[in-house]
KOLLORO-412160 format. One record per residue (C-alpha): x, y, z; residue in three letters. Coordinates in nm, 4 decimals, decimal comma. Layout:
// KOLLORO-412160
<site><u>X</u><v>Y</v><w>Z</w><residu>ala</residu></site>
...
This chain:
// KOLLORO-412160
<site><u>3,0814</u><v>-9,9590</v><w>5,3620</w><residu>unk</residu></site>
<site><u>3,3107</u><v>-9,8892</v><w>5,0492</w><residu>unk</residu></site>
<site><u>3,3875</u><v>-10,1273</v><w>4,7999</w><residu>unk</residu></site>
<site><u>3,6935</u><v>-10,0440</v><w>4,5270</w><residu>unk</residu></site>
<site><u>3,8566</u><v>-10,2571</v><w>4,2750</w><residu>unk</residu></site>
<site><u>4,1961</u><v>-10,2020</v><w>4,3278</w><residu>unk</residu></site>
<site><u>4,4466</u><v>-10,2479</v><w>4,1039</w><residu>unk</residu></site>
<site><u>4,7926</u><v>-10,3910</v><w>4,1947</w><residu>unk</residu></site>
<site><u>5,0582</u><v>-10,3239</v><w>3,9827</w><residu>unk</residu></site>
<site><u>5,2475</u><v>-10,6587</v><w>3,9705</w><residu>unk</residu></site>
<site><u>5,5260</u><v>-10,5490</v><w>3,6963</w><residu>unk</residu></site>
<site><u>5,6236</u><v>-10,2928</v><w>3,4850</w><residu>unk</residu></site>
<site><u>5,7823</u><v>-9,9652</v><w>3,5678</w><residu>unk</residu></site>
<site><u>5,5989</u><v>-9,6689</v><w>3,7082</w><residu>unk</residu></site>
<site><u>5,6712</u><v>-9,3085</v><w>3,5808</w><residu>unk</residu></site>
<site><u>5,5002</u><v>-8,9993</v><w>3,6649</w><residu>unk</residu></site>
<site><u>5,1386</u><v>-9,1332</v><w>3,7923</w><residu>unk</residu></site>
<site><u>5,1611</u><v>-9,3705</v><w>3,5080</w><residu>unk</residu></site>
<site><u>5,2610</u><v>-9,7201</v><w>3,4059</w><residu>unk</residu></site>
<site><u>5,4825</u><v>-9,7609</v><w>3,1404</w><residu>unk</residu></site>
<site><u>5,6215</u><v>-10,0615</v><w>2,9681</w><residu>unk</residu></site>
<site><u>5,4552</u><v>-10,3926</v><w>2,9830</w><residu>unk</residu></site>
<site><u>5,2339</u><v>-10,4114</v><w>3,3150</w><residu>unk</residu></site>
<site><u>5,0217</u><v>-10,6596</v><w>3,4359</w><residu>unk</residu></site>
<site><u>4,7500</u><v>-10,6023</v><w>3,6877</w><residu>unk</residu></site>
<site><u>4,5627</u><v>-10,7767</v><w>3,9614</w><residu>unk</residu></site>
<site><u>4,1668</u><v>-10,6738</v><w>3,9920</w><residu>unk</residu></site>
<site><u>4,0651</u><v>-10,7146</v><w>4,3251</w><residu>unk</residu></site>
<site><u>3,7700</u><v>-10,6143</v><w>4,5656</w><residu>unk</residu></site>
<site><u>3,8740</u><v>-10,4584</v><w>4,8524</w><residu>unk</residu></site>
<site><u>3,5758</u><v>-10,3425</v><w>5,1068</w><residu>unk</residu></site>
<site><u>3,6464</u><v>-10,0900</v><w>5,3755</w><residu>unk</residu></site>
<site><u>3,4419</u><v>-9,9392</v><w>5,6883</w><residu>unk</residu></site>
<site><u>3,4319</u><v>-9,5904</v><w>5,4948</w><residu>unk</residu></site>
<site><u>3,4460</u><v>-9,3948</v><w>5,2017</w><residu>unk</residu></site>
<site><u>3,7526</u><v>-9,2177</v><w>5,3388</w><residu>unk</residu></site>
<site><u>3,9282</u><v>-9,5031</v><w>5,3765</w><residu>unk</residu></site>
<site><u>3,9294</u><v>-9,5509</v><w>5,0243</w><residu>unk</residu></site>
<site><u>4,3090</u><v>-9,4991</v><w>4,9739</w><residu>unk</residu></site>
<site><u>4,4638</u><v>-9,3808</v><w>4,6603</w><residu>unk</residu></site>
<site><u>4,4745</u><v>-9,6654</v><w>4,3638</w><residu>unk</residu></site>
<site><u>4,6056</u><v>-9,6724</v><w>4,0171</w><residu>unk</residu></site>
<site><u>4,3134</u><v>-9,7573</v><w>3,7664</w><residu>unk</residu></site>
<site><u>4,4046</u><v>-9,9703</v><w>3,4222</w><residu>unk</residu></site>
<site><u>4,5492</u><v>-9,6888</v><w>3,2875</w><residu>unk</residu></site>
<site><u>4,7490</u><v>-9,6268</v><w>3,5490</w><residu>unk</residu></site>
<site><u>4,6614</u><v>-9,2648</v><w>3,5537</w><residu>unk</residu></site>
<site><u>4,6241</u><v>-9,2158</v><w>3,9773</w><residu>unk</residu></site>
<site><u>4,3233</u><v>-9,1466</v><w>4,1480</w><residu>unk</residu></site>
């Protein structure tokens, strides 16, 4: 079992793997069956992962 915080961009614009402008984020804890199904998130920085 995986558990990831995953970070939903709510608004803001998105450029390039990052966020620019003013963005606001949602933290939540998402578990899933396996590590593999850990899907591809954008951390606070909004650099993706």
């Amino acid at each position: 079992v995986c558990s990831r915080q995953v970070l939903t961009e709510i608004s803001g614009n998105q450029t390039d793997g990052n966020l620019t402008g003013t963005s606001t984020v949602t933290v939540t804890t998402e578990p899933v069956g396996c590590a593999e199904n850990c899907q591809t998130f954008y951390n606070m920085s909004g650099t993706r992962r």
